[in-house]
C-alpha positions as CSV (number, residue, x, y, z in Angstrom):
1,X,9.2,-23.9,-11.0
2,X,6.4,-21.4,-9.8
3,X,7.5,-19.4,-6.7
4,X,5.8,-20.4,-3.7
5,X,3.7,-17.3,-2.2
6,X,3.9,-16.3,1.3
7,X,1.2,-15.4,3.5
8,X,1.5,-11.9,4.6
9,X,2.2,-11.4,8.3
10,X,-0.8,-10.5,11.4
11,X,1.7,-7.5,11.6
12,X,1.3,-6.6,8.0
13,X,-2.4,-7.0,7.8
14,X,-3.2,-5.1,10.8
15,X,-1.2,-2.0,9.6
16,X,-2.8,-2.4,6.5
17,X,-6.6,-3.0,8.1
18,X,-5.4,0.5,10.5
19,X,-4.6,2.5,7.7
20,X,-7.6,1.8,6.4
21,X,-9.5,2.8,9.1
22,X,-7.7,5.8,9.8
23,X,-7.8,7.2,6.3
24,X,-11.5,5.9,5.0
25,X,-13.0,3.1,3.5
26,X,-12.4,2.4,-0.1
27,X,-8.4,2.5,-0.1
28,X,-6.3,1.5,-3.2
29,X,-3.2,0.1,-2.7
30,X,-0.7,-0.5,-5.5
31,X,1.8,-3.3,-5.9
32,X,5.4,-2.0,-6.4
33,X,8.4,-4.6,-7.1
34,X,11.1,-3.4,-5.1
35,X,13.6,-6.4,-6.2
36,X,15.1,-8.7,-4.2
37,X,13.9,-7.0,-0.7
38,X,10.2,-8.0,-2.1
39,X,7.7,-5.3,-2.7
40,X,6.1,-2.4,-1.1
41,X,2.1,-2.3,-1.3
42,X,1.5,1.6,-1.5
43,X,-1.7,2.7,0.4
44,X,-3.4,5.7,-0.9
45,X,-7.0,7.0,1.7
46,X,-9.8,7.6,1.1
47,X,-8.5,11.2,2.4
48,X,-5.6,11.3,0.3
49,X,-3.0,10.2,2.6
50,X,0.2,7.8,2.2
51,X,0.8,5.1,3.7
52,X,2.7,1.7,2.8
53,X,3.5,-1.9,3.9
54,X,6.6,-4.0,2.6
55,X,6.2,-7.3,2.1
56,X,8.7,-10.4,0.7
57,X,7.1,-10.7,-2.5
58,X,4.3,-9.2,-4.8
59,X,2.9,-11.9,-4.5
60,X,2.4,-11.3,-1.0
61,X,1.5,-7.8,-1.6
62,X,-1.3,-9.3,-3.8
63,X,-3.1,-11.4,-1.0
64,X,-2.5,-8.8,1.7
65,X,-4.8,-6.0,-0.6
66,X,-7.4,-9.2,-1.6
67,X,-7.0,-9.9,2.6
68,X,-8.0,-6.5,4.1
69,X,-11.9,-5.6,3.6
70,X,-12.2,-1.7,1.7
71,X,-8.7,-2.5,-0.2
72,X,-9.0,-1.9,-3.5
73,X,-6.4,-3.3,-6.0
74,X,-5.1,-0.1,-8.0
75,X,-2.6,1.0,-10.5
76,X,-1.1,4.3,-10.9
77,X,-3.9,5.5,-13.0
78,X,-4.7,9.1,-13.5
79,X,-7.8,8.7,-11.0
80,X,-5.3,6.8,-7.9
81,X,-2.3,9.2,-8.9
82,X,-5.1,12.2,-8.1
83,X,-6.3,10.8,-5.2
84,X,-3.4,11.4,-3.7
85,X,-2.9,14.5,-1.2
86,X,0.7,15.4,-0.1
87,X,1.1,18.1,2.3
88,X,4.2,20.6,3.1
89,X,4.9,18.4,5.9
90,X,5.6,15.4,3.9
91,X,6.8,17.4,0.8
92,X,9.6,18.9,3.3
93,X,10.4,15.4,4.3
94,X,11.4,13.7,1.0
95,X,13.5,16.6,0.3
96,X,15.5,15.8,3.0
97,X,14.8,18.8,5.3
């Protein structure tokens, strides 16, 4: 039995379509399965930055990137993985300080 997708949320696809604003035209955004919570769409700008939106489902995470205009569909590729810019500021953060 397929698994019925679910529309992502006016809450998800405006902090999608403001990320995208706010960090340039042409994001990518990549689909991560994070199990039974759903899946996290990972949004890389234009400028570099990070940003992300979890949704129930990849599924989900797949119509919210074909949804938001200047969302590209990406993998972590040597070209998306390098487009990424992480500054001391966030570096300081994932280590907990």
């Amino acid at each position: 039995m397929a698994e019925k997708t679910i529309a992502p949320t006016d809450r998800q696809l405006a902090s999608a379509r403001a990320f995208v604003a706010a960090h340039g035209k042409s994001a990518k955004a990549v689909v991560e399965n994070i199990g039974r919570i759903g899946a996290r769409v990972v949004l890389v700008g234009a400028d570099g930055a990070l940003g992300d939106v979890v949704v129930p489902s990849p599924a989900t995470g797949d119509a919210l990137v074909e949804a938001v205009e200047s969302l590209e569909a990406a993998e972590w590729d040597p070209a998306t993985v390098n487009a990424v810019k992480i500054g001391s500021a966030h570096r300081r953060k994932m280590a907990g300080r």
